[in-house]
Biopython code that builds the backbone (N, CA, C, O; Angstrom):
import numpy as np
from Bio.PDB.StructureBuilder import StructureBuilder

atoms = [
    (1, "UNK", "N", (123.826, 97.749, 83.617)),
    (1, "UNK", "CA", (122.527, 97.370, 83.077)),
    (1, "UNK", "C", (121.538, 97.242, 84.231)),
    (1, "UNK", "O", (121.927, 96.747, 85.289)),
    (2, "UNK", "N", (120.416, 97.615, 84.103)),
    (2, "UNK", "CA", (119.154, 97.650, 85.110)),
    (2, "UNK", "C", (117.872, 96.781, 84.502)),
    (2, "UNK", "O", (117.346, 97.099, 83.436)),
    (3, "UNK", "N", (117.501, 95.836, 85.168)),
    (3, "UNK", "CA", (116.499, 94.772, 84.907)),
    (3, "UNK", "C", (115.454, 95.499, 86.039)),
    (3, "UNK", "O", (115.611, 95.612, 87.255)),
    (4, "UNK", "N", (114.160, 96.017, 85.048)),
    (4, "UNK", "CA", (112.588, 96.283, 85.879)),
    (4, "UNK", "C", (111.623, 95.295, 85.604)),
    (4, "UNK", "O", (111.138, 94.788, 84.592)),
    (5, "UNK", "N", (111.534, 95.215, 86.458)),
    (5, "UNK", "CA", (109.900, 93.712, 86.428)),
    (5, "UNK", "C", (108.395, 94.852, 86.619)),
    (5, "UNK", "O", (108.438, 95.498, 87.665)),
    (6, "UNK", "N", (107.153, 95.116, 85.729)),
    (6, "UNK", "CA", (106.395, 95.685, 85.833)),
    (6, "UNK", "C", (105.332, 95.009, 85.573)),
    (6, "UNK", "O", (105.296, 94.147, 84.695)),
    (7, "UNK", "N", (103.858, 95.486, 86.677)),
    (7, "UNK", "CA", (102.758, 95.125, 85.962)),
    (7, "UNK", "C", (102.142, 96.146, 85.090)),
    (7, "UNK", "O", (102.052, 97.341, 85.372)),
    (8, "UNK", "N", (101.716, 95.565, 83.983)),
    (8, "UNK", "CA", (100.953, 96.133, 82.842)),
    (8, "UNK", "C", (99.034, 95.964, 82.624)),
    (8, "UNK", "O", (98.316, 95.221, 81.954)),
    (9, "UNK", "N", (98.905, 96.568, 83.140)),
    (9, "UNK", "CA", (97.126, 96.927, 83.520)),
    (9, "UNK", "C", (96.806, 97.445, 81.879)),
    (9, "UNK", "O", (97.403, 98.189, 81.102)),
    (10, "UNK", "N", (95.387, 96.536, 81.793)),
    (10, "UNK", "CA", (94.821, 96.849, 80.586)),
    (10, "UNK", "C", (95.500, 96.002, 78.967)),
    (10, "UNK", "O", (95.877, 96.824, 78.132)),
    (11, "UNK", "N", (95.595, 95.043, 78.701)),
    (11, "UNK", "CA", (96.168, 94.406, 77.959)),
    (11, "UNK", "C", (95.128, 92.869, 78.083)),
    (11, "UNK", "O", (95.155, 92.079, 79.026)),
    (12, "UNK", "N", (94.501, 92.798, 77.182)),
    (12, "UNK", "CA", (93.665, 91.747, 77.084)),
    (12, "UNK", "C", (93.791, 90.691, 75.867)),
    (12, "UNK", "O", (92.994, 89.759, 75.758)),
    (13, "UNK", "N", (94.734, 90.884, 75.063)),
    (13, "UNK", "CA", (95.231, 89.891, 73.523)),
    (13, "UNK", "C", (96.520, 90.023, 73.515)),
    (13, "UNK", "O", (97.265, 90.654, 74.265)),
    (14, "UNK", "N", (96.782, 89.196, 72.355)),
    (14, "UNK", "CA", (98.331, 89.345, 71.979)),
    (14, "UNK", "C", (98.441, 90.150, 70.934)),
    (14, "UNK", "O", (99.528, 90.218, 70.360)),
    (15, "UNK", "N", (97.197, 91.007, 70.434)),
    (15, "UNK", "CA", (97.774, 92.435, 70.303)),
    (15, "UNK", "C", (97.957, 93.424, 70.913)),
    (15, "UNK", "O", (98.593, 94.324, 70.364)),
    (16, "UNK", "N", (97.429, 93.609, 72.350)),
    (16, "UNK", "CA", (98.126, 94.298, 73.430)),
    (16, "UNK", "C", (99.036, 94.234, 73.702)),
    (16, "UNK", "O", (99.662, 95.278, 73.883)),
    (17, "UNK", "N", (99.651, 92.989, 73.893)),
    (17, "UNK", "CA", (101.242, 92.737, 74.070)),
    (17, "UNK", "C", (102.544, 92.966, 73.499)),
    (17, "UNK", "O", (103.679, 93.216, 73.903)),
    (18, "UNK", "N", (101.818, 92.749, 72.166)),
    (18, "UNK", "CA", (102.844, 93.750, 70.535)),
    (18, "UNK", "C", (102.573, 94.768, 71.246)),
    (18, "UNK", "O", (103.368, 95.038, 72.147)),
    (19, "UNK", "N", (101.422, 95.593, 71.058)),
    (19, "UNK", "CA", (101.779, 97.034, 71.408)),
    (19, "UNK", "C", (102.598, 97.214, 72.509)),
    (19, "UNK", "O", (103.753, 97.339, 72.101)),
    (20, "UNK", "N", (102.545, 97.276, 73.554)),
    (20, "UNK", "CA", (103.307, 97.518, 74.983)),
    (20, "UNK", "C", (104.906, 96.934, 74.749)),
    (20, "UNK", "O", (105.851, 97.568, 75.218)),
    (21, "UNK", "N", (105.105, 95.733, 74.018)),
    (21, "UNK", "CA", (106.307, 95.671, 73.512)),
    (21, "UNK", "C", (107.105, 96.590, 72.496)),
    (21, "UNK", "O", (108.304, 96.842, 72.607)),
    (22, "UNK", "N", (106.324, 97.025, 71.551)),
    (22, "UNK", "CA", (106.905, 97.619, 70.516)),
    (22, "UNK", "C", (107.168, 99.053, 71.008)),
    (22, "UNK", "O", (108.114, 99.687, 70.542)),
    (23, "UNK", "N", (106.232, 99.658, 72.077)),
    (23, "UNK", "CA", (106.286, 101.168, 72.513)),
    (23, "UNK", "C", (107.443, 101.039, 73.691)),
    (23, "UNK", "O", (107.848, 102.086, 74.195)),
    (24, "UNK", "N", (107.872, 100.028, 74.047)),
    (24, "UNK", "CA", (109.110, 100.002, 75.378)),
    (24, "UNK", "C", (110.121, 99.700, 74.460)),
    (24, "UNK", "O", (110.995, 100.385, 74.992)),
    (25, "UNK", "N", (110.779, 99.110, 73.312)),
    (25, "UNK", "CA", (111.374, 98.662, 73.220)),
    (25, "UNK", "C", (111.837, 99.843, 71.823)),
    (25, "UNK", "O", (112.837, 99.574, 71.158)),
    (26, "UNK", "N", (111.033, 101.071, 71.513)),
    (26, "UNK", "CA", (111.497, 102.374, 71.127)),
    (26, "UNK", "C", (112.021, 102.873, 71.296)),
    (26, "UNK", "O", (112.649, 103.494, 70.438)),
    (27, "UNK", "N", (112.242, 103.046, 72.988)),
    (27, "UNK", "CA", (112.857, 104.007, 73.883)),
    (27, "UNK", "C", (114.022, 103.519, 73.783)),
    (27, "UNK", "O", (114.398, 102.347, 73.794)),
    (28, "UNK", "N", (114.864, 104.969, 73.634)),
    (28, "UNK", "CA", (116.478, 105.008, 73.517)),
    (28, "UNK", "C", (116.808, 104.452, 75.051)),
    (28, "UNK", "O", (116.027, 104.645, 75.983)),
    (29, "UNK", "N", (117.955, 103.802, 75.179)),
    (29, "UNK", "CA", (118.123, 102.369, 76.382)),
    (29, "UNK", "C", (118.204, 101.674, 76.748)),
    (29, "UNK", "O", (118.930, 101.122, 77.575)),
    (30, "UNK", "N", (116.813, 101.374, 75.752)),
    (30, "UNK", "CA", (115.813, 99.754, 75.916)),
    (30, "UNK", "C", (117.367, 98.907, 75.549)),
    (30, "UNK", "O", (118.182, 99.242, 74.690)),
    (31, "UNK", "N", (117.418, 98.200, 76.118)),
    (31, "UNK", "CA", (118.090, 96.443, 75.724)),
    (31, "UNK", "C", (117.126, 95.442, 74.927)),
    (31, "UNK", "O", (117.083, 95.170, 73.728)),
    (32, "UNK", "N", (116.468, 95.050, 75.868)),
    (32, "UNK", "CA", (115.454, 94.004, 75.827)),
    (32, "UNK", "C", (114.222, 94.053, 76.459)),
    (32, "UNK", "O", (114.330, 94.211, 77.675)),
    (33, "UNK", "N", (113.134, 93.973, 76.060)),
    (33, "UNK", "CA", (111.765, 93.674, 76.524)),
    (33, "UNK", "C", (111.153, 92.741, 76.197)),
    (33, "UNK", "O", (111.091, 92.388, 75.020)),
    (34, "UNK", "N", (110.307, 91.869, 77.578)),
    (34, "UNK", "CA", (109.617, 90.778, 77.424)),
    (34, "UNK", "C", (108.405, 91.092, 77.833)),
    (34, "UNK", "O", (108.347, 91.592, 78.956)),
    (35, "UNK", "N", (107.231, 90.919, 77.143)),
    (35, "UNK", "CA", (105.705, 91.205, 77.918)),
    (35, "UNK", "C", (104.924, 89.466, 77.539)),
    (35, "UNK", "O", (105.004, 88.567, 76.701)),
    (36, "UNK", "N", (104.275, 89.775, 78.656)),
    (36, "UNK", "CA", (103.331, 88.285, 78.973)),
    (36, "UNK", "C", (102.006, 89.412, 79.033)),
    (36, "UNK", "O", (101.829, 90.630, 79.007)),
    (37, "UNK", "N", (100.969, 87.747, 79.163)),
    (37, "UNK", "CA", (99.136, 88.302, 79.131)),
    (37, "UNK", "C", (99.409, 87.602, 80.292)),
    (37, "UNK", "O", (99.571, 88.509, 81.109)),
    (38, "UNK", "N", (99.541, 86.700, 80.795)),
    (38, "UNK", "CA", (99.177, 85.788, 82.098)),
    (38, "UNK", "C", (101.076, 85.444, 82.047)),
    (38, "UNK", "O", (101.869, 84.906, 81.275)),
    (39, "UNK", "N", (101.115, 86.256, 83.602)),
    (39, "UNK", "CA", (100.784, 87.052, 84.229)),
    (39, "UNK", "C", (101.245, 88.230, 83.580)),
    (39, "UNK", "O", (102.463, 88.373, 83.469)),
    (40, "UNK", "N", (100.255, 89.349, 83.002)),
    (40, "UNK", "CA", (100.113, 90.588, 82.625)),
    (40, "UNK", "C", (101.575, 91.599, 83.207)),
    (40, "UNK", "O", (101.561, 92.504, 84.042)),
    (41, "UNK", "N", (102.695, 91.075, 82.462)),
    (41, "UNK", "CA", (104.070, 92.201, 83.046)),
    (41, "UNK", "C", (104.737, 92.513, 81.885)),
    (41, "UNK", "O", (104.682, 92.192, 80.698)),
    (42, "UNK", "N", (105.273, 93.112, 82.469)),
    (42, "UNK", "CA", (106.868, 93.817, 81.451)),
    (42, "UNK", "C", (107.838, 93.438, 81.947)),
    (42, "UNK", "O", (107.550, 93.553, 83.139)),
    (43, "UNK", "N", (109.031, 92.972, 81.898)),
    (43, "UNK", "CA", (110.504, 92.978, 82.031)),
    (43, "UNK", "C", (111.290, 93.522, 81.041)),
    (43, "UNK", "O", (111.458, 93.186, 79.869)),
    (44, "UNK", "N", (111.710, 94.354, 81.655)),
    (44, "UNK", "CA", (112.925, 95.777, 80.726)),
    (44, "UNK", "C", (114.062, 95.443, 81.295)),
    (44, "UNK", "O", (114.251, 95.041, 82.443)),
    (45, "UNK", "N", (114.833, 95.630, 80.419)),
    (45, "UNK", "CA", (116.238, 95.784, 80.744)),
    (45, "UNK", "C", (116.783, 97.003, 79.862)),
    (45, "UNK", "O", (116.731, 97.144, 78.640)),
    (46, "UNK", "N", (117.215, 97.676, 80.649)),
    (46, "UNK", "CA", (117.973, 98.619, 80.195)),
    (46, "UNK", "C", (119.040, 99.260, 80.495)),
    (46, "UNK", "O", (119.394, 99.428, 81.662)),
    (47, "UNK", "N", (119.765, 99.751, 79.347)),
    (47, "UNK", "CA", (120.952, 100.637, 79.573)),
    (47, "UNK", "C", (121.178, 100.881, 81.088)),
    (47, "UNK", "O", (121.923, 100.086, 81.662)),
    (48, "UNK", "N", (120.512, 102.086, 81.938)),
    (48, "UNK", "CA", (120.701, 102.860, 82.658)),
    (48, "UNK", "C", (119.509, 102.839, 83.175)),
    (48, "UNK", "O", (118.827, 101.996, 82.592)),
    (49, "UNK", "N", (118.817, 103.495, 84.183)),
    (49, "UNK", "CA", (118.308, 103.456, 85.080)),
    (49, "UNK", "C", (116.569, 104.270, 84.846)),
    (49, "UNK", "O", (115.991, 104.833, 85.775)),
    (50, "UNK", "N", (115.946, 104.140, 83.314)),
    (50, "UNK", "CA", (115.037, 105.145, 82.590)),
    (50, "UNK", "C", (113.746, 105.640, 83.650)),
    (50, "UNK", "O", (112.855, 104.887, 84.043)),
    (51, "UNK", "N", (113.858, 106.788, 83.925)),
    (51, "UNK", "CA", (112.268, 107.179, 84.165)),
    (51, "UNK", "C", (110.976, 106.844, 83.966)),
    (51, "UNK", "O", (110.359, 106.885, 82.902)),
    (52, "UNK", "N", (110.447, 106.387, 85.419)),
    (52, "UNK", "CA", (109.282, 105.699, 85.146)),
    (52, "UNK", "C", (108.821, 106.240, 84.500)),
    (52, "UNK", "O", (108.405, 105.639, 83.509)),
    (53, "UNK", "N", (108.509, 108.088, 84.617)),
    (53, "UNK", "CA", (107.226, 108.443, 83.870)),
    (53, "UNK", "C", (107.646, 108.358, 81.921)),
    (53, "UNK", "O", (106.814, 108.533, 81.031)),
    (54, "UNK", "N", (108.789, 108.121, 81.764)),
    (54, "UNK", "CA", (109.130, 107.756, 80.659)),
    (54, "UNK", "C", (108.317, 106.378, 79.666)),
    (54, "UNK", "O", (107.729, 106.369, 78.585)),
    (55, "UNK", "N", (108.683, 105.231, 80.763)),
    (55, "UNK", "CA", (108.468, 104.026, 80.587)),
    (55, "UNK", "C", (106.537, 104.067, 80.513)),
    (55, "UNK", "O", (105.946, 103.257, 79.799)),
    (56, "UNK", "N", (105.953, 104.870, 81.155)),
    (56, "UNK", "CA", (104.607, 105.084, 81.555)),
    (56, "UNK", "C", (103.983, 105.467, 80.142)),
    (56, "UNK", "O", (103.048, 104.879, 79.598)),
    (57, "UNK", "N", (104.617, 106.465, 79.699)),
    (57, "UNK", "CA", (103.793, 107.425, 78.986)),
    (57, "UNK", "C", (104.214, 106.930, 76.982)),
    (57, "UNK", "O", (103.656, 107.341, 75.965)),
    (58, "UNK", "N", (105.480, 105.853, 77.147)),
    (58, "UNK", "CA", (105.272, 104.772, 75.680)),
    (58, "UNK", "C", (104.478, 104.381, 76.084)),
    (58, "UNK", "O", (103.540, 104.866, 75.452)),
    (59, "UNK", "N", (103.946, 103.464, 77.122)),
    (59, "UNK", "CA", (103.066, 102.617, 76.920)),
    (59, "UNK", "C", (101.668, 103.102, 77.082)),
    (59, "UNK", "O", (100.813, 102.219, 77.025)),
    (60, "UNK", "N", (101.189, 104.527, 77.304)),
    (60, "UNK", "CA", (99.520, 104.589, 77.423)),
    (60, "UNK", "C", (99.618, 105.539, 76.223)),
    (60, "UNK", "O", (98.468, 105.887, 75.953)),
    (61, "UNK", "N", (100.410, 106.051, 75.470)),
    (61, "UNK", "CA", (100.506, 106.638, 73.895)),
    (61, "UNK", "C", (100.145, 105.731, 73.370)),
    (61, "UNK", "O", (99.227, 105.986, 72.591)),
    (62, "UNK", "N", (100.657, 103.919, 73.444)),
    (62, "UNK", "CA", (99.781, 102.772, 72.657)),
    (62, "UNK", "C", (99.203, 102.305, 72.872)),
    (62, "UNK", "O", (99.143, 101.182, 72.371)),
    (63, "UNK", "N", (98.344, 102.683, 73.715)),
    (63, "UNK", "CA", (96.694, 102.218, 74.063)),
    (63, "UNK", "C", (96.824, 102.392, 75.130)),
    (63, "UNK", "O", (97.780, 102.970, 75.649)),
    (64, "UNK", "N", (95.552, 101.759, 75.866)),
    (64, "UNK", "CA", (94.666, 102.208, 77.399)),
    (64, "UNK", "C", (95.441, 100.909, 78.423)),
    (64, "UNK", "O", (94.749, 99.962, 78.798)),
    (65, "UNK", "N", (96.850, 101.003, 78.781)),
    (65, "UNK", "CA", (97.939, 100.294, 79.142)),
    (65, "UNK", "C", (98.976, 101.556, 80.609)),
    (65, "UNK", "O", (99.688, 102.559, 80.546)),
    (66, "UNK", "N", (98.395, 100.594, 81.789)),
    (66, "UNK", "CA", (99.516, 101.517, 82.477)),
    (66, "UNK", "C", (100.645, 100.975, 83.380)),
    (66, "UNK", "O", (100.205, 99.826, 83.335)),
    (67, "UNK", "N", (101.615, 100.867, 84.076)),
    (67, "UNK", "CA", (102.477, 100.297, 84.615)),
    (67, "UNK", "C", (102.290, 100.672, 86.144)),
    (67, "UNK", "O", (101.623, 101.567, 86.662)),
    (68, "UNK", "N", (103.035, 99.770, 86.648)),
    (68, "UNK", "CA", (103.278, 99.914, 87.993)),
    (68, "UNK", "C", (104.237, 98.882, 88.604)),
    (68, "UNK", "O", (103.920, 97.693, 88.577)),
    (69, "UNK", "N", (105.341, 99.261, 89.127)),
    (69, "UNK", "CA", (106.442, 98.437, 89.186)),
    (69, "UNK", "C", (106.590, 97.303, 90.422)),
    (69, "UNK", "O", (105.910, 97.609, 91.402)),
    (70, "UNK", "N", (107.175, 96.340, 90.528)),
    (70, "UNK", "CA", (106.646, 95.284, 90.645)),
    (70, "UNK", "C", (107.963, 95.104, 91.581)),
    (70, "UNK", "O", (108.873, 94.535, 90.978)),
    (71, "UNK", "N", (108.188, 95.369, 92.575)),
    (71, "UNK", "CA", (109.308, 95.756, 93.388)),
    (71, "UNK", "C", (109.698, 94.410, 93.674)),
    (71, "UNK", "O", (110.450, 94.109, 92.747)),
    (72, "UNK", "N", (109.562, 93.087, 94.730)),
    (72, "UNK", "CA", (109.690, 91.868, 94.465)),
    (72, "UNK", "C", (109.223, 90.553, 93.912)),
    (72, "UNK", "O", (108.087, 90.206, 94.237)),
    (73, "UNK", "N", (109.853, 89.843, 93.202)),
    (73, "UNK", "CA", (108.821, 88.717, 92.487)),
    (73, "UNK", "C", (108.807, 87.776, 93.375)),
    (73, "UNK", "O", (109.616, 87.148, 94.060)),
    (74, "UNK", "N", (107.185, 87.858, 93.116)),
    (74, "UNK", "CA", (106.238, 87.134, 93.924)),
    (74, "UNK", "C", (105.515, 85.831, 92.925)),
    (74, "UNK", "O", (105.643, 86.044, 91.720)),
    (75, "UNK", "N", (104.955, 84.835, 93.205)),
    (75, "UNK", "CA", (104.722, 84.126, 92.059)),
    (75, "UNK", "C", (102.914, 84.650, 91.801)),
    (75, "UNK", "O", (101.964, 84.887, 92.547)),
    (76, "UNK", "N", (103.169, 84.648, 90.218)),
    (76, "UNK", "CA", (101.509, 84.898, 89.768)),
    (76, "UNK", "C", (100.332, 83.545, 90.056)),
    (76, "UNK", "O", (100.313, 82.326, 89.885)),
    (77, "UNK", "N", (99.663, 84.321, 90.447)),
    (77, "UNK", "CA", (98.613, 83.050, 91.090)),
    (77, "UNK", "C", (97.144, 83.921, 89.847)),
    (77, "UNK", "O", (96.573, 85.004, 89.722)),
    (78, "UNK", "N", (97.161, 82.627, 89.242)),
    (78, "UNK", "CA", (95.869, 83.002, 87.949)),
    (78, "UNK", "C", (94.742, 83.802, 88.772)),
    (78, "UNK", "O", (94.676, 83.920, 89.996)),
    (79, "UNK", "N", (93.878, 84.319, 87.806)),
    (79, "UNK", "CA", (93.002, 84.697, 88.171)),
    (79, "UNK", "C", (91.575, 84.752, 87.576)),
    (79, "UNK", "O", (91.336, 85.377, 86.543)),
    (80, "UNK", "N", (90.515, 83.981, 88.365)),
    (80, "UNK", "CA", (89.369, 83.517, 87.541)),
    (80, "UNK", "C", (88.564, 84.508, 86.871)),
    (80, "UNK", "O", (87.819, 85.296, 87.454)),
    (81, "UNK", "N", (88.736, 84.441, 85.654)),
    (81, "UNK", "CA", (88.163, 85.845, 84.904)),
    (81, "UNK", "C", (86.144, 85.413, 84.599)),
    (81, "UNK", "O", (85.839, 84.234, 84.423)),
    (82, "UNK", "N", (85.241, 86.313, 84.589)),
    (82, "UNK", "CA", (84.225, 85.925, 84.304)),
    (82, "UNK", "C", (83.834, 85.275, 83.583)),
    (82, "UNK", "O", (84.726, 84.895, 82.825)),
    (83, "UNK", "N", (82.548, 84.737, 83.275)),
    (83, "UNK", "CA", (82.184, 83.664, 81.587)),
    (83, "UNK", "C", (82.043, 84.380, 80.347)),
    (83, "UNK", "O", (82.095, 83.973, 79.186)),
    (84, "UNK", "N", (81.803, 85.836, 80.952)),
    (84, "UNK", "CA", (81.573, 86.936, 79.682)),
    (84, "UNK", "C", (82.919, 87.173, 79.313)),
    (84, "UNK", "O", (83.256, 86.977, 78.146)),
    (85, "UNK", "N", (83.682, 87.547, 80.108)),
    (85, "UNK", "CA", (84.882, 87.928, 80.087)),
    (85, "UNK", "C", (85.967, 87.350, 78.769)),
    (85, "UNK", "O", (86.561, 88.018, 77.923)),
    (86, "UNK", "N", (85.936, 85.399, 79.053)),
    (86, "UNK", "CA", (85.921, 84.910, 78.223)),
    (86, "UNK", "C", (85.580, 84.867, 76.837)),
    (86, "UNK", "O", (86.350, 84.677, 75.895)),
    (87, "UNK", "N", (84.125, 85.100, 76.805)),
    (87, "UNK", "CA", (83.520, 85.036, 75.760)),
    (87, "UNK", "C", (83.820, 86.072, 74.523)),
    (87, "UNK", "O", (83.778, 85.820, 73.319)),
    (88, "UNK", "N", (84.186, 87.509, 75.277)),
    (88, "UNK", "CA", (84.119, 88.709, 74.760)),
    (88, "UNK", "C", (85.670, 88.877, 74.708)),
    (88, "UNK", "O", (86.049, 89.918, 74.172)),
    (89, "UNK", "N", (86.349, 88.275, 75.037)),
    (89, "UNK", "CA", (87.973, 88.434, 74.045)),
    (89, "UNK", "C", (88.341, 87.187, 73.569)),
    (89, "UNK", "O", (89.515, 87.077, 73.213)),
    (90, "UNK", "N", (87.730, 86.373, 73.492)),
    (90, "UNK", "CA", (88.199, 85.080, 72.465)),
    (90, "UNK", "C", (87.451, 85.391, 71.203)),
    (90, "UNK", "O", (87.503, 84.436, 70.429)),
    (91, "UNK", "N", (86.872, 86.262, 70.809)),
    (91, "UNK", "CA", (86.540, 86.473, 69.653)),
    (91, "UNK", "C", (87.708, 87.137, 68.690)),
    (91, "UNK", "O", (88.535, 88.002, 68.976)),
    (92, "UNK", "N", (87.518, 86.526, 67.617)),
    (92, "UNK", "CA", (89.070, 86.872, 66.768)),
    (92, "UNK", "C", (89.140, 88.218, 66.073)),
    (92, "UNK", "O", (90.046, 88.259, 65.241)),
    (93, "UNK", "N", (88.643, 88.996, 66.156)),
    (93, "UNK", "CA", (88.597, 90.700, 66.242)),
    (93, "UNK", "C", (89.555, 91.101, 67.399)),
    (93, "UNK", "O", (89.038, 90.733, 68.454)),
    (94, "UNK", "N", (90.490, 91.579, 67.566)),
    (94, "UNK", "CA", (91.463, 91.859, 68.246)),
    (94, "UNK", "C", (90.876, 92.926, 69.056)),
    (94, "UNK", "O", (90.053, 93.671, 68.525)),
    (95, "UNK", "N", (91.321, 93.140, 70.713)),
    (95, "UNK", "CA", (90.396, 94.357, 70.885)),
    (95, "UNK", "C", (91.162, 95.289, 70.845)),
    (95, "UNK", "O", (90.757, 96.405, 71.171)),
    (96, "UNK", "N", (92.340, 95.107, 70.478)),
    (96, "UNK", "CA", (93.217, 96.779, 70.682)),
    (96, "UNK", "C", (93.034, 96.971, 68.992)),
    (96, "UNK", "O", (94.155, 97.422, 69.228)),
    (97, "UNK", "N", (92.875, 97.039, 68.146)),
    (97, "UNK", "CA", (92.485, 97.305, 67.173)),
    (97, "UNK", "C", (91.842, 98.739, 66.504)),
    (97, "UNK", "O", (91.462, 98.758, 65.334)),
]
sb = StructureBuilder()
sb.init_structure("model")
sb.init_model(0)
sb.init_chain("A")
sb.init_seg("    ")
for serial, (resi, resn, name, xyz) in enumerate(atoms, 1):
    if name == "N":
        sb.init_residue(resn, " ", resi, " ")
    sb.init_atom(name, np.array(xyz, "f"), 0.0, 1.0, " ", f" {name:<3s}", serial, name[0])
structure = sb.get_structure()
């Protein structure tokens, strides 16, 4: 079994996170997948050893979502997002929608 730790760019709700979960966890392999918003990752576990560009191309088929692997864990240190920023995804209209 092979455990990948990834960051996931572009995911702003917890309907981004369904998506990017549900498109990794398709793939013939998959074990288990966990996705977070803060801090914005993937953890896969899988079978065997799957091709990034595999793992890449579920997740930007379900939206504007890309990976990049996350070679040692390091701890996530937040990050101060703008006041708009805020404003414009706490609205309950989902933006992957």
């Amino acid at each position: 079994m092979q455990v990948k730790m990834f960051e996931v760019k572009g995911m702003h709700c917890e309907g981004c996170v369904q998506n990017v979960r549900k498109a990794l966890q398709a793939l013939p392999g998959v074990i288990d997948v966990q996705v977070s918003l803060t801090p914005p990752q993937a953890i896969i576990s899988m079978e065997d050893d799957l091709a990034f560009s595999r793992l890449q191309e579920a997740v930007s088929q379900s939206g504007h979502y890309t990976l990049s692997e996350i070679k040692e864990q390091t701890e996530a240190k937040p990050v101060e997002k703008p006041s708009f920023f805020k404003k414009w995804f706490t609205h309950k209209k989902s933006c992957c929608q």
